[in-house]
N, C-alpha and C positions, 0 to 999 in steps of 0.2 A: 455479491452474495447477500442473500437474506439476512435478516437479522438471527435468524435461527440457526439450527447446528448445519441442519440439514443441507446436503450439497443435491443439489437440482437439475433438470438438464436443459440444453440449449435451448427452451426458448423462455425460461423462467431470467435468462441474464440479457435480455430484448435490453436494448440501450431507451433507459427513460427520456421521457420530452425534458427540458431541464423546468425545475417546479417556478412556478411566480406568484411573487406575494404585492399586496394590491397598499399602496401607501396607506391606507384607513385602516390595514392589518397592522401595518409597524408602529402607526402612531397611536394607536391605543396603549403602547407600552408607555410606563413610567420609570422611575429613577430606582424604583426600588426592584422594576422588572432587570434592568439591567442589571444592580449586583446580583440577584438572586440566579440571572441567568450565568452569568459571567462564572460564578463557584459551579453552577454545573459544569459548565466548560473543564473549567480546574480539576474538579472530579475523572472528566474523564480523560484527562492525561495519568491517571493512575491506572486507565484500565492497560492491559498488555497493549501491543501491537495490532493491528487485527490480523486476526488466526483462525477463519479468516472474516471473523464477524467484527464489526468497526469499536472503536473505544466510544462510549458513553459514557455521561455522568446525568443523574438527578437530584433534584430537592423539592421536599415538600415543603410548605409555608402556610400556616392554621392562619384565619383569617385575623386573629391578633397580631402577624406576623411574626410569630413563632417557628421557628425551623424545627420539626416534629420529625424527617425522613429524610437522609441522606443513602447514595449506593452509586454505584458505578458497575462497570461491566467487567470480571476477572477471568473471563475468554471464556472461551466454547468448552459446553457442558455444563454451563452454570447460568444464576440466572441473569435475569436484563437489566439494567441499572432502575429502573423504571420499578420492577419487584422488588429489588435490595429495600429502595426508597417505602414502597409500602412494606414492605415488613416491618423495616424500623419504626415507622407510623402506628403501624398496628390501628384503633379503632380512631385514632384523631388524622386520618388523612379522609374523614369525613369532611366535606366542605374546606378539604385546602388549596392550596394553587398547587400545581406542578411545574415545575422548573427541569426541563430537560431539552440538551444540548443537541440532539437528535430526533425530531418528528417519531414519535411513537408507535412502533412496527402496528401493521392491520394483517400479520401473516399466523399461523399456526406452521408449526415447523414441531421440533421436540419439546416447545411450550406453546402456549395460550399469546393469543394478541394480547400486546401491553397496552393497544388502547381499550379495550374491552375489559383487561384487568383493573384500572385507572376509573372508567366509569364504575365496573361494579364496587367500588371500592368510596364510592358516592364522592369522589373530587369533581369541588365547583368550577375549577378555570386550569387550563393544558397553556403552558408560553413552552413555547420550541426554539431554537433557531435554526439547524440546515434541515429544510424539508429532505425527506429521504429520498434520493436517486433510483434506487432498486424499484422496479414495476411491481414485483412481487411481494415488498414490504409496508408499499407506499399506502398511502390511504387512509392513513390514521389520524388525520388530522377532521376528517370527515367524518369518520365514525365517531367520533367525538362531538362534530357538534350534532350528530344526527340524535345523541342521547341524552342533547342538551347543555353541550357544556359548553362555557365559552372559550374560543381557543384563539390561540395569536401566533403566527409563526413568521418564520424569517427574521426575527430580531438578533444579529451578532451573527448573521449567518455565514459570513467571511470569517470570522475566526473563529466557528463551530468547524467550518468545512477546512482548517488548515490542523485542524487534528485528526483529519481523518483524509487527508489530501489525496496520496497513494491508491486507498481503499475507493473515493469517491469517482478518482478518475477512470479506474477498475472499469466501476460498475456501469458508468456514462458509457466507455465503449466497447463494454463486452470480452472483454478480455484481459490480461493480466499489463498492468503497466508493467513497461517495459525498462530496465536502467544498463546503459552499455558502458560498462568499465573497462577502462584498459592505462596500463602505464607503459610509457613511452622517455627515447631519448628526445631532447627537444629537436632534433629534425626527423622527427616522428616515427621513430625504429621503436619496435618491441624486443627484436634478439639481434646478435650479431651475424654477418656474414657466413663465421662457424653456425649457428641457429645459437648460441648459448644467451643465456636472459634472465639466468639467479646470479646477482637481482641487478634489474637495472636502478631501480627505486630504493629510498634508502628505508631500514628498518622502522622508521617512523612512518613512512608512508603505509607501510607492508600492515603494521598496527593499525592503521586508522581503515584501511581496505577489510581488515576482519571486526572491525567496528559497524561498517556500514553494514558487511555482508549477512552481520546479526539481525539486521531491520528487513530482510528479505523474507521471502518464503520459498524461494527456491535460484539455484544457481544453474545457468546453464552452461553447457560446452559443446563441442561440437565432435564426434569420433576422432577428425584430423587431431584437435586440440589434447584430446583425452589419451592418443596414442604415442603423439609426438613428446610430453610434458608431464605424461603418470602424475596429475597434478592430484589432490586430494580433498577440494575444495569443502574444509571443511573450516568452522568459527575455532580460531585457537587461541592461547594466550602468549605471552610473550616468550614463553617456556615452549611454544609449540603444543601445548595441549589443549585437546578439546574440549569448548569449554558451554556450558549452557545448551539452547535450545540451537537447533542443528537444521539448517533447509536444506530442503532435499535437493538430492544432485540429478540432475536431468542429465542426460549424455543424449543429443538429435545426431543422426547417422546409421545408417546400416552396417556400418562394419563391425566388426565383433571383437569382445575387448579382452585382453587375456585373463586367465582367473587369477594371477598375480597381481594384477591391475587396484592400484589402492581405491579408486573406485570403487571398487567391489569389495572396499572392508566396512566392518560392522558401526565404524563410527557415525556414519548418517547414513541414512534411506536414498538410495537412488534410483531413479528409475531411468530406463531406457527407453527413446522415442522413435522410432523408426523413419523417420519421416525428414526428409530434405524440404519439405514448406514450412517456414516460420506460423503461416498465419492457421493452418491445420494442427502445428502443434502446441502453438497459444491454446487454441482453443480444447484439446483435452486438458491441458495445466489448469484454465478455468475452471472446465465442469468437475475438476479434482479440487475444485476451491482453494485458487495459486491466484493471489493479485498484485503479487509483488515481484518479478520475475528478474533476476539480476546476470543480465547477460556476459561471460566471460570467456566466448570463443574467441579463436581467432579471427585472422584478417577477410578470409572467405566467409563466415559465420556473419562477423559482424555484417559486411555487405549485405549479403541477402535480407539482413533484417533492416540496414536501410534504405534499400531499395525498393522494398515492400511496405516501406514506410510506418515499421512496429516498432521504431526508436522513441520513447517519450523523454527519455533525460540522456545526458551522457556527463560520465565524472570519468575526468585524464586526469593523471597523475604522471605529469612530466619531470623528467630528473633533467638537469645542470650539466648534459654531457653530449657529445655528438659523434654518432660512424659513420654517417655516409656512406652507408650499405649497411643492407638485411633486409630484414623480415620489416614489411610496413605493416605501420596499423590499423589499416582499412583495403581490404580487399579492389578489384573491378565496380564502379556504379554505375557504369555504362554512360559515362556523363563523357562528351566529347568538347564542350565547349565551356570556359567561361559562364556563362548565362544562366547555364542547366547548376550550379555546383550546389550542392545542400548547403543552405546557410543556416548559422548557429546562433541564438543569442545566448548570450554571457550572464549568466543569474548569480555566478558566487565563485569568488578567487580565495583561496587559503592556500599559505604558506605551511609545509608539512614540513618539519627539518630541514633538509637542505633542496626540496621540492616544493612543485606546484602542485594545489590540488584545483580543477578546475571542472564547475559544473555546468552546465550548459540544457541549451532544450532548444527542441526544433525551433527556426525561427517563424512568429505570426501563429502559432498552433494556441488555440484557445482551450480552458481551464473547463 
């Protein structure tokens, strides 16, 4: 997604070339670029989640070294961390540096380009560090020096780019990264023989699954999932209630769901996707401005999505018990041997209670 409100359509989310900054660009940075950069960074772990515009932070810096303009970004409909900063400046972000964690949008969306706002605002030097991925927002680093200004980018771009990790890898491929959760007995049962499955995982677990599920932008299921389990996929508190901001619940399937179906109650927005192809219906969840898509079908759902290879993370949460029958956790992959089988590498093991929480991502898949 652009840096603006504005949700766009297929060919504004074209998967960017990945940007490259040339050593003469990083090495013009000094010691005091780095903390100034670095508090942008900081800034913009204040901004929300992206929703679905990325977190930002800026700072402005008088050539006395003065910090005149601090802002970050407090989500869509407001403004760019880039404007907060000059507002705060007011007429001394004449000739200041700019310190901002995010290459500075070159888009018109429901505001003005922040590099165009940033020159008319007569600053002498732009430091960046992740140049922006979006094709549609990119270019601002250009337009800045095209008006004269000296600009440096890529400096701390690895840790500019792990605040907005999710969102970056989004926009790289077009579609909503993907996160497939499921908890499991440890010889890899979701229910038993009977189907039953509240709960395998122990309440600690269940707590830390409505923690993540808060970081989403949308939950998926699948009609099987949504009929068999009347689940309610909604963020709750330990009390069971609904608690804060609420992603919307997606149900992929043609089958039709009852109007008793809690699904269908007011506590979050859900929409229905008609469609059995995962990568058709990524792709409307995108252009609806969805880049955090946290998948919660079951074992046929899951499949299809790995097989079509729209798996970017997977987080198990294996409970300390075993049946040796039921319902498995992963559907057919059409893998007949050995050699063919999806390999996992292992990114982060937590102990949840008296469970595992384990997150993984395809193996060899690049960032």
């Amino acid at each position: 997604m652009n840096r603006s409100d504005a949700v766009d359509g297929p060919a504004s989310y074209a998967v960017a070339p990945e940007a490259t900054v040339s050593d003469a660009t990083v090495s013009d940075a000094t010691g005091t670029d780095l903390l100034r950069l670095r508090r942008a960074i900081d800034l913009a772990l204040r901004s929300p989640l992206p929703d679905p515009n990325p977190r930002v932070g800026a700072v402005l810096v008088a050539p006395d070294g003065t910090v005149v303009g601090e802002g970050w970004h407090h989500g869509a409909g407001t403004p760019h961390a880039e404007i907060e900063a000059l507002r705060a400046a007011g007429p001394a972000a004449h000739g200041a540096t700019a310190y901002v964690s995010l290459e500075p949008c070159n888009h018109t969306g429901r505001t003005g380009p922040c590099a165009v706002a940033l020159a008319e605002a007569g600053v002498a030097r732009v430091v960046f560090a992740q140049p922006d991925p979006n094709p549609t927002a990119a270019g601002g680093g250009d337009t800045l020096r095209a008006a004269g200004i000296a600009v440096s980018g890529g400096l701390l771009a690895t840790e500019a780019e792990a605040v907005n990790r999710v969102w970056t890898r989004a926009v790289r491929l077009g579609r909503p990264y993907v996160t497939w959760k499921v908890a499991a007995t440890l010889d890899g049962r979701t229910a038993a023989a009977d189907a039953t499955s509240q709960w395998i995982t122990s309440p600690a677990a269940r707590a830390d699954v409505h923690r993540l599920r808060a970081t989403c932008d949308a939950i998926l299921v699948g009609t099987g999932t949504a009929l068999a389990d009347d689940p309610r996929l909604t963020v709750r508190d330990a009390e069971g209630r609904p608690t804060g901001r609420q992603p919307l619940r997606v149900v992929l399937g043609d089958r039709p769901l009852p109007e008793t179906a809690r699904l269908r109650s007011p506590e979050a927005e859900t929409l229905f996707v008609p469609d059995h192809q995962p990568g058709r219906a990524l792709a409307q969840l995108h252009r609806a401005g969805i880049r955090h898509a946290w998948l919660e079908g079951g074992a046929t759902l899951a499949a299809a999505f790995l097989r079509d290879r729209l798996v970017d993370e997977v987080v198990v949460y294996l409970a300390p018990t075993l049946l040796g029958a039921g319902r498995p956790m992963v559907g057919d992959l059409g893998i007949g041997t050995l050699a063919d089988a999806v390999h996992l590498d292992l990114v982060d093991v937590t102990r949840v209670g008296p469970d595992l929480r384990l997150t993984l991502a395809p193996a060899g898949r690049e960032e």
